[in-house]
C-alpha positions in Angstrom: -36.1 81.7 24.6 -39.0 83.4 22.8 -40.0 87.0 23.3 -43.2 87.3 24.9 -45.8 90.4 24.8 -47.9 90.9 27.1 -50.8 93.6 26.0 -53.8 94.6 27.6 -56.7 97.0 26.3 -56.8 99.3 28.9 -60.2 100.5 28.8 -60.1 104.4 29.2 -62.7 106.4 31.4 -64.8 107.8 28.6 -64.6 104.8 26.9 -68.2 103.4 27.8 -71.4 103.4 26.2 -73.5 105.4 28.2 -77.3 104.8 30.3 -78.2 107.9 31.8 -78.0 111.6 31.3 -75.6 111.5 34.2 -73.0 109.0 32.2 -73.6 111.4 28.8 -72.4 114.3 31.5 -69.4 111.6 33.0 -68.4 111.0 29.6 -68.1 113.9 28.3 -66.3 115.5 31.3 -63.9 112.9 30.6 -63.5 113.1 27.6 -62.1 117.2 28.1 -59.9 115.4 30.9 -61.9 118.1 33.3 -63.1 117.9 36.7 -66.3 117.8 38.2 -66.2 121.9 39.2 -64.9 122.8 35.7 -67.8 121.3 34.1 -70.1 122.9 37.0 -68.5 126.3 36.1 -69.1 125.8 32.7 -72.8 125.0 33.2 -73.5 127.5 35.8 -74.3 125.5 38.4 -72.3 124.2 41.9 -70.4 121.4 41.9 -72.4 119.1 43.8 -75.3 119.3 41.5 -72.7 117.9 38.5 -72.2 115.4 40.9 -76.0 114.3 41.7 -76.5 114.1 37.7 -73.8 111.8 37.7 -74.4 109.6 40.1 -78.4 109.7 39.2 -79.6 111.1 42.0 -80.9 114.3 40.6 -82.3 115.1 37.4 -81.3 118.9 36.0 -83.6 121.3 36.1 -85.3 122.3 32.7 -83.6 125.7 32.3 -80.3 123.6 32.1 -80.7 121.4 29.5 -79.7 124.0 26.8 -76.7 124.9 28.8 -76.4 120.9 28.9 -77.1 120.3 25.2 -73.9 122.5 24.6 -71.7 120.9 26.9 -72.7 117.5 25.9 -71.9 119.0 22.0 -75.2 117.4 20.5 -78.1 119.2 18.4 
C-alpha cells in the first residue's frame, strides 16, 4: 500500500484579483470576514446600496468615495 495525499488549493473568497469598484468593496469586506451591513454601517450608508456596488449595479455617489478610500485602506 502507499499513502496517498490528496490536497486541494482551496481558493478563499478574497482571494481574487479584482475588476470593478464593487469587487475592491467584495474583497475587502471579506477580507475583515464582515457582512454586507457591517461594511454599510461603516460607510454610512444602507445596506442595499453595499449591495448595488457590488453587484455593479450602482456606482457610489461622489461624497462616498473618501468614506470608501478608507474602508478600501488605500491612499
Amino acid at each position: 500500500y502507499a499513502q496517498v495525499r490528496r490536497k486541494s488549493l482551496i481558493q478563499k473568497a478574497w482571494d481574487f484579483e479584482p475588476q470593478s469598484l464593487g469587487d475592491h468593496i467584495r474583497r475587502r469586506r471579506h477580507m475583515l470576514a464582515i457582512t454586507q451591513e457591517e461594511a454599510a454601517a461603516l460607510l454610512g450608508v444602507n445596506a442595499w446600496t453595499v449591495h448595488n456596488w457590488e453587484a455593479g449595479q450602482r456606482k457610489p455617489e461622489i461624497r462616498l468615495i473618501p468614506a470608501l478610500v478608507s474602508f478600501l485602506g488605500y491612499d
